[in-house]
Predicted model as a PDB file, atoms N, CA, C, CB and O in Angstrom, pLDDT in the B-factor column:
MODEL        1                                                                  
ATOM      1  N   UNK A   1     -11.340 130.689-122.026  1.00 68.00           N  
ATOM      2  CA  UNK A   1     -12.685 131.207-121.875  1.00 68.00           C  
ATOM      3  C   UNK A   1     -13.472 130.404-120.842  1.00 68.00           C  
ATOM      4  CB  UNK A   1     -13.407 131.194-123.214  1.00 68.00           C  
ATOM      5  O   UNK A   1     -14.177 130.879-119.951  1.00 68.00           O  
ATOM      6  N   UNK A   2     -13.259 129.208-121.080  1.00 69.00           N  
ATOM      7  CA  UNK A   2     -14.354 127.999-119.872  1.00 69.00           C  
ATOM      8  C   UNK A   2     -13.360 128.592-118.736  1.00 69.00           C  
ATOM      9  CB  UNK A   2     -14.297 125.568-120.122  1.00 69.00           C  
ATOM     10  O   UNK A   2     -14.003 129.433-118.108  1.00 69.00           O  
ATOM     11  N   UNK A   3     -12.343 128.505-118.345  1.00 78.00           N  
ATOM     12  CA  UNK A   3     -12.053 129.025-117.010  1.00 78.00           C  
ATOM     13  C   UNK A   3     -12.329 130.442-116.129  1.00 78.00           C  
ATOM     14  CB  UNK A   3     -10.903 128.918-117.051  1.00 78.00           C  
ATOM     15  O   UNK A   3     -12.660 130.691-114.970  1.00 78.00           O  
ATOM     16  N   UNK A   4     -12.005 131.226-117.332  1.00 81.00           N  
ATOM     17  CA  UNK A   4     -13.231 132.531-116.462  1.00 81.00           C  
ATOM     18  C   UNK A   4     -14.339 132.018-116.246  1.00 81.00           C  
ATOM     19  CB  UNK A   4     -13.752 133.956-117.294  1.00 81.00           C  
ATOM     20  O   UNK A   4     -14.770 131.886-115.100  1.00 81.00           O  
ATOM     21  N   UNK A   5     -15.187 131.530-117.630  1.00 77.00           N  
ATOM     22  CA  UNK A   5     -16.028 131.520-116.919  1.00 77.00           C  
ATOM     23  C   UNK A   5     -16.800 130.720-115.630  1.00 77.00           C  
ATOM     24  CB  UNK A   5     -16.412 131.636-117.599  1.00 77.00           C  
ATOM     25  O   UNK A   5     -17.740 131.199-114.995  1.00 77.00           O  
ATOM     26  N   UNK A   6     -16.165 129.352-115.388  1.00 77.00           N  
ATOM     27  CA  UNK A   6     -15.610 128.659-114.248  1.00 77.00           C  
ATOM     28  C   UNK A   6     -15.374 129.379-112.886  1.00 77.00           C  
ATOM     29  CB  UNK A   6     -14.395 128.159-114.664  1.00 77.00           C  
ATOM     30  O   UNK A   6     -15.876 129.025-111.819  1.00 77.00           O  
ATOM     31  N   UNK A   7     -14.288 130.757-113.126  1.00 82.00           N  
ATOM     32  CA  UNK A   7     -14.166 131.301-112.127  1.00 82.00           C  
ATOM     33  C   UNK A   7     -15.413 132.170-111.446  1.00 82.00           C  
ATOM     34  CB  UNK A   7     -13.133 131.916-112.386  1.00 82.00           C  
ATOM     35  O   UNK A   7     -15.853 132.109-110.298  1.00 82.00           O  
ATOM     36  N   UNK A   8     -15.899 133.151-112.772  1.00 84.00           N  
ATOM     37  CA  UNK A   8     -17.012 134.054-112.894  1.00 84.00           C  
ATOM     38  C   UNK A   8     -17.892 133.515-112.120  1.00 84.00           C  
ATOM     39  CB  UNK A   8     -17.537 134.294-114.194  1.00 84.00           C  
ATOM     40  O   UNK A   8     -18.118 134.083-111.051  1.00 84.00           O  
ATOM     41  N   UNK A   9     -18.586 132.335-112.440  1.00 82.00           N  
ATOM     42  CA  UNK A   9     -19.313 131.130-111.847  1.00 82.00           C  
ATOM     43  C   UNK A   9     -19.839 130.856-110.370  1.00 82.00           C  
ATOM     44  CB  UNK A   9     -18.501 130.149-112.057  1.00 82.00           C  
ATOM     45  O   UNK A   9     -20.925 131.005-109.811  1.00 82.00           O  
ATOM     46  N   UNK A  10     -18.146 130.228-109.854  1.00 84.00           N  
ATOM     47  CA  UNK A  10     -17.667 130.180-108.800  1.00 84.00           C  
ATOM     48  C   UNK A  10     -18.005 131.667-107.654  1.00 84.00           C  
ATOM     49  CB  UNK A  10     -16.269 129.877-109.226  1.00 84.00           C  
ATOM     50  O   UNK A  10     -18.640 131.701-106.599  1.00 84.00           O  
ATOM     51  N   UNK A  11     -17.353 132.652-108.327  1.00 88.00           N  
ATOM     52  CA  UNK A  11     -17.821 133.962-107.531  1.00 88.00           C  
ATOM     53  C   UNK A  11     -19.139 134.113-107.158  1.00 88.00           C  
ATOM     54  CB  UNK A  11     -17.590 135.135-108.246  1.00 88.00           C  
ATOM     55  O   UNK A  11     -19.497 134.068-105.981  1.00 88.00           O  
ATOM     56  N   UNK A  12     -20.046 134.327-108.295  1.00 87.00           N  
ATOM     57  CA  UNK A  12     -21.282 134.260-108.158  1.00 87.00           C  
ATOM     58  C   UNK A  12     -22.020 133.366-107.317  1.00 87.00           C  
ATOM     59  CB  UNK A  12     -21.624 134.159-109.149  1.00 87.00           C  
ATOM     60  O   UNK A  12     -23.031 133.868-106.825  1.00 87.00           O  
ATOM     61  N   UNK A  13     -21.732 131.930-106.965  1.00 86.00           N  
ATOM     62  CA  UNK A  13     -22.139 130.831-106.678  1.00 86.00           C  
ATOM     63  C   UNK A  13     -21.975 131.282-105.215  1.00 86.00           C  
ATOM     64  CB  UNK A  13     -21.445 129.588-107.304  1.00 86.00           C  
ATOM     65  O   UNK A  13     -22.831 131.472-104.350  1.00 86.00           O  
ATOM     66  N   UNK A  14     -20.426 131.418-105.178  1.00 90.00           N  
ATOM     67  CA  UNK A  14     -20.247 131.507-103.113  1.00 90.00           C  
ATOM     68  C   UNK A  14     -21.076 132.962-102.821  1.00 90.00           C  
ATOM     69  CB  UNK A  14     -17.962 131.799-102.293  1.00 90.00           C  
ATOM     70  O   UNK A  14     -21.911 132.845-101.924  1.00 90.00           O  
ATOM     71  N   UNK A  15     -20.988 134.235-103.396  1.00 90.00           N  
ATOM     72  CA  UNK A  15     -21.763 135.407-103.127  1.00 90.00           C  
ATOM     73  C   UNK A  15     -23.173 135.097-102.550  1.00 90.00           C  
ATOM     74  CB  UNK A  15     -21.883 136.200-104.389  1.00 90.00           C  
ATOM     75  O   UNK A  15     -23.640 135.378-101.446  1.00 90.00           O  
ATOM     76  N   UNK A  16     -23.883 134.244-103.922  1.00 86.00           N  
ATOM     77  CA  UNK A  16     -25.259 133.843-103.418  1.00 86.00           C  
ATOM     78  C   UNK A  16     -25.602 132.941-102.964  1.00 86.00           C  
ATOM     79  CB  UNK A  16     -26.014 133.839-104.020  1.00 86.00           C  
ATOM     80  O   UNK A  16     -26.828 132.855-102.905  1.00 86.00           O  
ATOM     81  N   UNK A  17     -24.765 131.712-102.362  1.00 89.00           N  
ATOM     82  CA  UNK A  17     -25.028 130.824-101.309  1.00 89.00           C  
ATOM     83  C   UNK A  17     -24.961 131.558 -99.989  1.00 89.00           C  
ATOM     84  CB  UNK A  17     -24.079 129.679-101.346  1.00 89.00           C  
ATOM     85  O   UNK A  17     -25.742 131.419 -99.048  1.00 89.00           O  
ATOM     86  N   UNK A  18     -23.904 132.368-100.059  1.00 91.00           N  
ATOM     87  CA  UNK A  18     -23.631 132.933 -98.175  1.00 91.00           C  
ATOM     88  C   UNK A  18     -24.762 133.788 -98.303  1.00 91.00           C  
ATOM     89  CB  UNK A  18     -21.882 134.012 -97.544  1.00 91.00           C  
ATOM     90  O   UNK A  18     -25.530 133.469 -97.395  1.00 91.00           O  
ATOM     91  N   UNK A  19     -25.426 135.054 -99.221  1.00 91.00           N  
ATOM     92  CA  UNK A  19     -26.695 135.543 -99.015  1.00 91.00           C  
ATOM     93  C   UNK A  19     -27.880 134.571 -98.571  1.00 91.00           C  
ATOM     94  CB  UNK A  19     -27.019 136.162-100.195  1.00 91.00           C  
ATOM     95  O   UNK A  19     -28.567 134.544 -97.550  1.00 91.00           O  
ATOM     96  N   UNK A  20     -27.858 133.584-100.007  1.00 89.00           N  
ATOM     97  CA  UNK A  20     -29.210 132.970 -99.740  1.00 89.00           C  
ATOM     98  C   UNK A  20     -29.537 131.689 -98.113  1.00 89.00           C  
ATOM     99  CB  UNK A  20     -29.417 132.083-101.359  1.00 89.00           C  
ATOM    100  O   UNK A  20     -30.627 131.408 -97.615  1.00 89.00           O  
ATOM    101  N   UNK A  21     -27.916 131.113 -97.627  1.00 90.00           N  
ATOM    102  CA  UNK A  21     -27.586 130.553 -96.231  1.00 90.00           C  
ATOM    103  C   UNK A  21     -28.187 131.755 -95.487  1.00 90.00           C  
ATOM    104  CB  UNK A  21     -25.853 130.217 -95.875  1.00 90.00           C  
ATOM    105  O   UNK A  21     -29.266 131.683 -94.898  1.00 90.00           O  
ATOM    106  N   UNK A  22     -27.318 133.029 -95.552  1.00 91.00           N  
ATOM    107  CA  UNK A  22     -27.444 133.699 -94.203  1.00 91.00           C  
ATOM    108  C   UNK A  22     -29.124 134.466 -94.230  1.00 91.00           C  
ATOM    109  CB  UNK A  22     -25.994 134.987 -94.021  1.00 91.00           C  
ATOM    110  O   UNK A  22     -29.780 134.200 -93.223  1.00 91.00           O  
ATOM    111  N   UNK A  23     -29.606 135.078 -94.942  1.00 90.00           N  
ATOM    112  CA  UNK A  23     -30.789 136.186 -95.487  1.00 90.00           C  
ATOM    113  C   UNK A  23     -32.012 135.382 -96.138  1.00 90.00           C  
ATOM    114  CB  UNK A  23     -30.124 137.311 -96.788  1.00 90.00           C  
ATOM    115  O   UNK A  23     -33.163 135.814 -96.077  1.00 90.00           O  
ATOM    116  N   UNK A  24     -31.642 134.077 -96.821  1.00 88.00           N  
ATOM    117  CA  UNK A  24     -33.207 133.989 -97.286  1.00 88.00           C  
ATOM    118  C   UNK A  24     -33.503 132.322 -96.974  1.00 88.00           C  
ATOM    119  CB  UNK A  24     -33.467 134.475 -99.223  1.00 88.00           C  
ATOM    120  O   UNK A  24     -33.942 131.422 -97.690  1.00 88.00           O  
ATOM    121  N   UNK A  25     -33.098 132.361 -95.716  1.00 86.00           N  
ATOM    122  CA  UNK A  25     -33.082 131.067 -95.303  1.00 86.00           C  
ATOM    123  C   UNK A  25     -33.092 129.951 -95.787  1.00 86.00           C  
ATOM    124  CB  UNK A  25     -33.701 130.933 -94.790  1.00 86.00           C  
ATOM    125  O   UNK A  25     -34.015 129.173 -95.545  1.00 86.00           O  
ATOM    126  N   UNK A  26     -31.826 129.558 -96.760  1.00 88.00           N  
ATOM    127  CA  UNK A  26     -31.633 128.320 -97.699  1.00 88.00           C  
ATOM    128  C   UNK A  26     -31.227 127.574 -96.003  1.00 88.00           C  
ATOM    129  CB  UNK A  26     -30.111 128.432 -99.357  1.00 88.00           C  
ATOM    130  O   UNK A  26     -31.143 127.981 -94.844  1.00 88.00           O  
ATOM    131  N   UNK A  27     -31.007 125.844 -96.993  1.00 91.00           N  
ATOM    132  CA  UNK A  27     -30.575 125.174 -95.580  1.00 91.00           C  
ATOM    133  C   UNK A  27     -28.990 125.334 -96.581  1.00 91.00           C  
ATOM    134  CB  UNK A  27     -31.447 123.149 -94.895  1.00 91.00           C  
ATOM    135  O   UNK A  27     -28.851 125.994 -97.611  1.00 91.00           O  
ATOM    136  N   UNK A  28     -28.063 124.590 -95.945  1.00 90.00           N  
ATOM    137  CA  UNK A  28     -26.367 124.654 -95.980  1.00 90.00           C  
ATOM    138  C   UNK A  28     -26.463 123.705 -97.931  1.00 90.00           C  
ATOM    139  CB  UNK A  28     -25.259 123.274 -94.011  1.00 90.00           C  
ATOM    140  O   UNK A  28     -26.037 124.110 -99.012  1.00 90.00           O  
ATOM    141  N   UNK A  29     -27.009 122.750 -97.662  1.00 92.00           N  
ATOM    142  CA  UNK A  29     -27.147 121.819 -99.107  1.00 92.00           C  
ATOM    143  C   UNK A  29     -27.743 122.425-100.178  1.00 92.00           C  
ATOM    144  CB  UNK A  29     -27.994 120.547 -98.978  1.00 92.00           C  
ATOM    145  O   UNK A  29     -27.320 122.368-101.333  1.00 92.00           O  
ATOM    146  N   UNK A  30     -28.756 123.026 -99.796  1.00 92.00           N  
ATOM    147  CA  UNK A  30     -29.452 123.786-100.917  1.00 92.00           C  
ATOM    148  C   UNK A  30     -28.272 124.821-101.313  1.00 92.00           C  
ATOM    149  CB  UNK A  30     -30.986 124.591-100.397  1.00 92.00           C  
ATOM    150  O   UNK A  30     -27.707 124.719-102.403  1.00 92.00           O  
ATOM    151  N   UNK A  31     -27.896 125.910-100.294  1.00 89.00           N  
ATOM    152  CA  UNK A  31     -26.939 126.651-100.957  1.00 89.00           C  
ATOM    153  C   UNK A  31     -25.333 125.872-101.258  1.00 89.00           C  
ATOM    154  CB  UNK A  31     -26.833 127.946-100.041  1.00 89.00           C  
ATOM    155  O   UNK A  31     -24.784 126.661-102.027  1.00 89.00           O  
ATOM    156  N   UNK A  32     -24.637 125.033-101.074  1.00 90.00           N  
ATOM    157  CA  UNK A  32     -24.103 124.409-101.718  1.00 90.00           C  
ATOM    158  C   UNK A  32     -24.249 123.546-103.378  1.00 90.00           C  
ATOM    159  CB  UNK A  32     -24.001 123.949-100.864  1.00 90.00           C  
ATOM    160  O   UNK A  32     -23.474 123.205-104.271  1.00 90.00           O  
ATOM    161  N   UNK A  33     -25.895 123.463-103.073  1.00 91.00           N  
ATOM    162  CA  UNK A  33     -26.089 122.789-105.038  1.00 91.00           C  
ATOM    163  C   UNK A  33     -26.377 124.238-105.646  1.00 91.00           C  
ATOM    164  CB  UNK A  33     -27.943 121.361-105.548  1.00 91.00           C  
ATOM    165  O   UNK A  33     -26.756 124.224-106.817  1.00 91.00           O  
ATOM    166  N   UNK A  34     -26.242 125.638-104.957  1.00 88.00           N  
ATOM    167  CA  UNK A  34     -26.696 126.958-105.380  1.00 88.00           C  
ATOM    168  C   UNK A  34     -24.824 126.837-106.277  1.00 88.00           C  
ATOM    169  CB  UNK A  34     -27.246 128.471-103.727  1.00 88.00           C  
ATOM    170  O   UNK A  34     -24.696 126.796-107.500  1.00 88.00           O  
ATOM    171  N   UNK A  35     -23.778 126.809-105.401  1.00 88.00           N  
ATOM    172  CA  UNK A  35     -22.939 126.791-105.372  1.00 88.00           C  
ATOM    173  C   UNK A  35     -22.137 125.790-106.637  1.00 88.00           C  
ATOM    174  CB  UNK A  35     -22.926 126.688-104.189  1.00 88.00           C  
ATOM    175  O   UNK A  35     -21.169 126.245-107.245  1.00 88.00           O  
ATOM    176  N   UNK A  36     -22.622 124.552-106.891  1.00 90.00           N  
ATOM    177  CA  UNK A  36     -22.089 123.915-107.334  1.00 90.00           C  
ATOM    178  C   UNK A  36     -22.879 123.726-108.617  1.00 90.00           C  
ATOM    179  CB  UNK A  36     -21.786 123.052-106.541  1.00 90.00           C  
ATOM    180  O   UNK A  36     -22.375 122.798-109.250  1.00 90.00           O  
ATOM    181  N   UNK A  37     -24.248 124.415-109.435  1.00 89.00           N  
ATOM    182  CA  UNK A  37     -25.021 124.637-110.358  1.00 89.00           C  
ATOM    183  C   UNK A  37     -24.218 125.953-111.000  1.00 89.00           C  
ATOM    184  CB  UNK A  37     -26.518 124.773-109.838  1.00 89.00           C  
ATOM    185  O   UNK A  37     -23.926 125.831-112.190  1.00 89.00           O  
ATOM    186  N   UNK A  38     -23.846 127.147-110.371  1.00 86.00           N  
ATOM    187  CA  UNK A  38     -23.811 128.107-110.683  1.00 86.00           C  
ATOM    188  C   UNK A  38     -22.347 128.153-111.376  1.00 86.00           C  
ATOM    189  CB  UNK A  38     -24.204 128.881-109.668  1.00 86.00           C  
ATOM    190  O   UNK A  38     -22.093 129.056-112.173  1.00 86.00           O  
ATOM    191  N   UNK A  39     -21.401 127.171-111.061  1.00 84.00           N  
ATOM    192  CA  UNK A  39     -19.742 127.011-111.478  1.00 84.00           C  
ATOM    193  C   UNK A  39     -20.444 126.533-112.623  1.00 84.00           C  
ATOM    194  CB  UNK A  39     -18.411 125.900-110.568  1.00 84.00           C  
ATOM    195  O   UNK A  39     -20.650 127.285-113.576  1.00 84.00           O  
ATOM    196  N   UNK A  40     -20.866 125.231-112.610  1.00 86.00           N  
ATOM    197  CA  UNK A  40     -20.978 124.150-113.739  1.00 86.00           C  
ATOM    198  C   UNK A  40     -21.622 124.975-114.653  1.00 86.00           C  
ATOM    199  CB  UNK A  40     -21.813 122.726-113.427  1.00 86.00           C  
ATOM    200  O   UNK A  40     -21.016 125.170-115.707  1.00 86.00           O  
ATOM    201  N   UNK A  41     -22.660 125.484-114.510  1.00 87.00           N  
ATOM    202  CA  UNK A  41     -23.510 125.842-115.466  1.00 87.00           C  
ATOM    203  C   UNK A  41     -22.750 127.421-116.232  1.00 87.00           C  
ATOM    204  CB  UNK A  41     -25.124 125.995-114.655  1.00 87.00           C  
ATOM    205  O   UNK A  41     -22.893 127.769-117.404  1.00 87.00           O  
ATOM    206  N   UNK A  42     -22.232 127.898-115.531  1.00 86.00           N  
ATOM    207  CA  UNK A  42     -21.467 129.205-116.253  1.00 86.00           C  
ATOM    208  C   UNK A  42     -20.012 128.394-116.906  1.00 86.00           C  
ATOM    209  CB  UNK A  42     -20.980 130.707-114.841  1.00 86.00           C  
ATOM    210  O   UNK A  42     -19.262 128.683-117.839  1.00 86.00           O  
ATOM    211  N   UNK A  43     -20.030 127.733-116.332  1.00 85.00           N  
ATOM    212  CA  UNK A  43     -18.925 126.925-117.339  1.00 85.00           C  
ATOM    213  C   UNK A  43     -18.826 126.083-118.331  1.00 85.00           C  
ATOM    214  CB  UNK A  43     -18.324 126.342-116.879  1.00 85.00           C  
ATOM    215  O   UNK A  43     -17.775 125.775-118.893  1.00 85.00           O  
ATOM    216  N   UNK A  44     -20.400 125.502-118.694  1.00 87.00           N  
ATOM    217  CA  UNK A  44     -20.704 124.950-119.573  1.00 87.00           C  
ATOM    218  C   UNK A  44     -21.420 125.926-120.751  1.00 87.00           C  
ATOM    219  CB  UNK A  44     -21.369 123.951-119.033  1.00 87.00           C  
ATOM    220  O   UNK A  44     -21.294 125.603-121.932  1.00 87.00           O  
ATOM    221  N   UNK A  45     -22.111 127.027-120.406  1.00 86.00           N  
ATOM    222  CA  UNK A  45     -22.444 128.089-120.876  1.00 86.00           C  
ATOM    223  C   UNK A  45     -21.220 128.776-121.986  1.00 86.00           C  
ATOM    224  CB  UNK A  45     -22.795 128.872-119.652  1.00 86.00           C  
ATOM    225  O   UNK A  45     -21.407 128.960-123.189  1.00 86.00           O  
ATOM    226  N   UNK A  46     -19.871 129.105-121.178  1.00 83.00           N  
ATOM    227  CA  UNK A  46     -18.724 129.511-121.259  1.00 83.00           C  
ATOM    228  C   UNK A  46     -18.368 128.635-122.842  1.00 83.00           C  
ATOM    229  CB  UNK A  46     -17.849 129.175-119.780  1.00 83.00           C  
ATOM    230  O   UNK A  46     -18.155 129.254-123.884  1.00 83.00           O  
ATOM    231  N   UNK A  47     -18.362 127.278-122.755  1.00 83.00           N  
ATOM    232  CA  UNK A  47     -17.557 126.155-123.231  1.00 83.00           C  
ATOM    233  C   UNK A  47     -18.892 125.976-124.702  1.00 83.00           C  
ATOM    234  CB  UNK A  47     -17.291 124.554-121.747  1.00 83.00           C  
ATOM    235  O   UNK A  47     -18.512 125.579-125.804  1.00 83.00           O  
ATOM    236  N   UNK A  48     -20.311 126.319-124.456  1.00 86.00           N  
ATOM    237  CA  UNK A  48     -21.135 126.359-125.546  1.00 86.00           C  
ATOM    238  C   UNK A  48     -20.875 127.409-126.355  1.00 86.00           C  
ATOM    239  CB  UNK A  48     -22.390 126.367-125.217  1.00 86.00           C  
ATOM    240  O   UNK A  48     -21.088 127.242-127.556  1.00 86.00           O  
ATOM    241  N   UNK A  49     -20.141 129.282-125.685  1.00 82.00           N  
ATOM    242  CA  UNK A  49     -20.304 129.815-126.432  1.00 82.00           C  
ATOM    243  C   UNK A  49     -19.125 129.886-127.319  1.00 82.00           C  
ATOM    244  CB  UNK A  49     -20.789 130.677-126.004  1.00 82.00           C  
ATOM    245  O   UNK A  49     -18.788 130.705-128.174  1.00 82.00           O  
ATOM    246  N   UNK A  50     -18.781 129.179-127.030  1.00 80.00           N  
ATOM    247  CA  UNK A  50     -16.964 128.898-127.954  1.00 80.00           C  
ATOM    248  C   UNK A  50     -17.057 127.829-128.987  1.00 80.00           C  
ATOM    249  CB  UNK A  50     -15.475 128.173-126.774  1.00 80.00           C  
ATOM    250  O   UNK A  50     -16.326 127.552-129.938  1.00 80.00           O  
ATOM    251  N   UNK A  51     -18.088 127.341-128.562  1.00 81.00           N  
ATOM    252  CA  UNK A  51     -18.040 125.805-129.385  1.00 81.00           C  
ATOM    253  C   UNK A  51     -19.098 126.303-130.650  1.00 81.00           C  
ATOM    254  CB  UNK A  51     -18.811 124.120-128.236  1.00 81.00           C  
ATOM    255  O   UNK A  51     -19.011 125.598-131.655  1.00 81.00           O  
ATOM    256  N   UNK A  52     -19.897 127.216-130.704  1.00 82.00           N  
ATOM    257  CA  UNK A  52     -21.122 127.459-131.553  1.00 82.00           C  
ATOM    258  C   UNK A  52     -20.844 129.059-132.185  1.00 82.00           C  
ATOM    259  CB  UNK A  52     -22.670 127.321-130.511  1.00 82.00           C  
ATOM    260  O   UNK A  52     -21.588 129.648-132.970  1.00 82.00           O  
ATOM    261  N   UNK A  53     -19.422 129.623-131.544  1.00 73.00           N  
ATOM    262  CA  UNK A  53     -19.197 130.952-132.447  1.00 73.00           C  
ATOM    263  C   UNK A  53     -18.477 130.924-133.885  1.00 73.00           C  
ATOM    264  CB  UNK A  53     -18.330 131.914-131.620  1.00 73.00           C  
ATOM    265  O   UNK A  53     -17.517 130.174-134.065  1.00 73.00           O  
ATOM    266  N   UNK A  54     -18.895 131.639-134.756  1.00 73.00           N  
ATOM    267  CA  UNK A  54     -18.487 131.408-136.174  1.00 73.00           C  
ATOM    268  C   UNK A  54     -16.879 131.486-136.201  1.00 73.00           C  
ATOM    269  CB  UNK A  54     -19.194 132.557-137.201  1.00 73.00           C  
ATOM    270  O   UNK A  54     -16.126 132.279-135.635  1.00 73.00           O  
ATOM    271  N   UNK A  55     -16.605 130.399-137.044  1.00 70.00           N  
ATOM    272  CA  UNK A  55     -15.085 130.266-137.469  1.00 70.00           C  
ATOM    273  C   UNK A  55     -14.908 131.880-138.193  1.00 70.00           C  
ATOM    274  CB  UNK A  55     -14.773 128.720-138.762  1.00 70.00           C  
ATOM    275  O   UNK A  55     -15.726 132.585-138.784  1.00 70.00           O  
ATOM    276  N   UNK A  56     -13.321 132.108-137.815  1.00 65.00           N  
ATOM    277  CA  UNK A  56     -12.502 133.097-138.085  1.00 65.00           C  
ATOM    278  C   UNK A  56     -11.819 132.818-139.196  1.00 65.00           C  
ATOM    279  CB  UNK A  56     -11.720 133.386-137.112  1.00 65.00           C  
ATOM    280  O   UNK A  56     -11.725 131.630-139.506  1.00 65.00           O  
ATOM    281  N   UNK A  57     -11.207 133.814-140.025  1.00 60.00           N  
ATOM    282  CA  UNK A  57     -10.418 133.416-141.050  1.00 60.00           C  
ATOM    283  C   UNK A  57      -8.940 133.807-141.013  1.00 60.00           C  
ATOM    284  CB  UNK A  57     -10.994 133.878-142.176  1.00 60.00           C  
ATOM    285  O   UNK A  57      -8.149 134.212-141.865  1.00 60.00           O  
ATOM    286  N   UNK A  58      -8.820 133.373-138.928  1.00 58.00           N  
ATOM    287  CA  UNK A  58      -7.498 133.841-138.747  1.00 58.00           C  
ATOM    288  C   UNK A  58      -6.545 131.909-138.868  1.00 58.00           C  
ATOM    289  CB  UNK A  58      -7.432 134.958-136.831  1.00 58.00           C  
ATOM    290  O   UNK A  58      -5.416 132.398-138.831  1.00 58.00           O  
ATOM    291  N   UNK A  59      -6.504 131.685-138.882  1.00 55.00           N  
ATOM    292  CA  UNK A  59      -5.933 130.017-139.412  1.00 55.00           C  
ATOM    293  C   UNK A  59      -4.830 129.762-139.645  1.00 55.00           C  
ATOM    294  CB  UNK A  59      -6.353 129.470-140.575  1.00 55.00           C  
ATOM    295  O   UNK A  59      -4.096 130.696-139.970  1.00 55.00           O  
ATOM    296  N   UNK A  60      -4.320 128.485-139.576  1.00 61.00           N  
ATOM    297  CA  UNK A  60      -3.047 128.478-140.429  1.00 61.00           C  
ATOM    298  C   UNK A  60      -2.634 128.436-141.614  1.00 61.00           C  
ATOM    299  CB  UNK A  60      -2.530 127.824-140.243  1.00 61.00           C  
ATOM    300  O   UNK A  60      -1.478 128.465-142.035  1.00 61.00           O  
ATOM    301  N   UNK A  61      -4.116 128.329-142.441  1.00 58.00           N  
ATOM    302  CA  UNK A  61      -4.216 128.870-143.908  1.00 58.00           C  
ATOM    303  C   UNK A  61      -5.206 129.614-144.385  1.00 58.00           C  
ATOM    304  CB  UNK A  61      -4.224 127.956-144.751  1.00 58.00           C  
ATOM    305  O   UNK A  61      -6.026 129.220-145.214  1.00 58.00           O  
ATOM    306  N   UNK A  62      -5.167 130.843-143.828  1.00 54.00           N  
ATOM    307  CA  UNK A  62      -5.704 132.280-143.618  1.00 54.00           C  
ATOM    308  C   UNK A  62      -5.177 132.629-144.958  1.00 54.00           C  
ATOM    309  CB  UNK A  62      -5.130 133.263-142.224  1.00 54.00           C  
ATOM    310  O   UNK A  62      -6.020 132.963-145.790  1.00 54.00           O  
ATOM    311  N   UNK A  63      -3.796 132.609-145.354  1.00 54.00           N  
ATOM    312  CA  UNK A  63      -3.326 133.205-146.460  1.00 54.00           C  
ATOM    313  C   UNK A  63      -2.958 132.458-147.703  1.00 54.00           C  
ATOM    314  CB  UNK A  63      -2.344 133.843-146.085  1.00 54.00           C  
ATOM    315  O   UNK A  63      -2.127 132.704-148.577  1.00 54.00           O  
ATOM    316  N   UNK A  64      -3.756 131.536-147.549  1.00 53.00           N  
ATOM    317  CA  UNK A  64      -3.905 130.288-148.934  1.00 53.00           C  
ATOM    318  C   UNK A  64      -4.916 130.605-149.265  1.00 53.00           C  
ATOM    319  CB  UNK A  64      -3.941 128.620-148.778  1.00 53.00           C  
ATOM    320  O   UNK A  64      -5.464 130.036-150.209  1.00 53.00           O  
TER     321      UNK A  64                                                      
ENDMDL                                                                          
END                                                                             
């Protein structure tokens, strides 16, 4: 799950650095921490929603 969303992240991150570089006049650093906020943070996002979703009662003693 953290690696999609890692990847997911990543996509998003380069999409809207090269917009916000080329179209809304970021400088190169700004859209690089656009870039390097947008991995981390969808990947820590990713890694919270796994860590805080309710236990399953699929287990290895599911049938005990």
């Amino acid at each position: 799950m953290a690696i999609l969303a890692m990847i997911f992240g990543s996509v998003v991150g380069v999409i809207g650095a090269i917009f916000g570089w080329l179209f809304w006049d970021m400088t190169l650093m700004n859209a690089f921490g656009f870039y390097i906020g947008s991995a981390l943070g969808s990947t820590l996002l990713g890694i919270l929603a796994v860590a805080t979703a309710p236990d399953d009662d699929f287990g290895p003693a599911a049938g005990a």
